[in-house]
N, C-alpha and C positions, 0 to 999 in steps of 0.2 A: 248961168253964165255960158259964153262959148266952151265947144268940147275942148277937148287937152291936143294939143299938136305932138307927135313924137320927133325927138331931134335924131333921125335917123337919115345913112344917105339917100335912101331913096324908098318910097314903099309902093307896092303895087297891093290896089282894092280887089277886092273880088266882090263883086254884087250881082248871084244870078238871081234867078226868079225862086221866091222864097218858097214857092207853094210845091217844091222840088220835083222828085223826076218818078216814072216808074218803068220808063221804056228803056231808057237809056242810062247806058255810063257815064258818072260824073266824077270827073277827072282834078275838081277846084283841088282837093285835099293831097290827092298825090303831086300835082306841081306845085304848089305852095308846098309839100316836105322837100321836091327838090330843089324846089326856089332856095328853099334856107339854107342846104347844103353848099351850095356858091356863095351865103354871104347876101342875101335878098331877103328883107322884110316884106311879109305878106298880112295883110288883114281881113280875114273873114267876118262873115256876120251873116245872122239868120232869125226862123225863128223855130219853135219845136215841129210846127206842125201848121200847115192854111190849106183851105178850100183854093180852087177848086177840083187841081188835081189829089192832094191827098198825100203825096209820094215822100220818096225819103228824101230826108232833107242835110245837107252838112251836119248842123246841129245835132241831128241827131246820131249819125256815123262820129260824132267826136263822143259825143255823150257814153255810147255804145263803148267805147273803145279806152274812157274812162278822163276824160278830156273833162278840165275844168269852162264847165260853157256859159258860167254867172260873171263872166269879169267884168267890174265896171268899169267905163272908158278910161277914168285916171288909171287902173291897174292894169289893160290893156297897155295903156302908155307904156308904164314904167318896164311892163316884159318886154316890149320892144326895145326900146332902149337898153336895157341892160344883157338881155340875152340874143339878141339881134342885132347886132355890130352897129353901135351907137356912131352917129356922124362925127363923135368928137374922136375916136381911137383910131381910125382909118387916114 
């Protein structure tokens, strides 16, 4: 079926390049935590590991850090909405 919509005010995607980085600083995780401090739903997504750089990847900085990074989309949903200021309470 279609994926789960979240009824949140507003969400901002992050979608970089999965195959992640090894030169450079990657910043998705620190503004998506102070995205959320203001009140801003964030959605990441990845995968553990792709060719053909190799590098680290989100994924695995959450994993590292003890981050549940198996959420299925309906459980994604429902953290959003309930721990990320639902569009219905604002």
């Amino acid at each position: 079926g279609p994926p789960p919509i979240a009824d949140v005010k507003s969400l901002t995607h992050y979608g970089e390049p999965y195959d992640g980085n090894t030169r450079f600083f990657r910043s998705t995780l620190f503004v998506a935590a102070v995205r959320s401090c203001y009140g801003e739903s964030c959605l990441l997504h990845g995968v553990d590991w792709m060719p053909p750089k190799g590098g680290i990847t989100e994924e695995q900085m959450l994993k590292f850090m003890g981050a549940n990074i198996s959420l299925s989309p309906y459980n994604a949903k429902k953290l959003l909405e309930v721990f990320l200021f639902p569009a219905n309470i604002l």
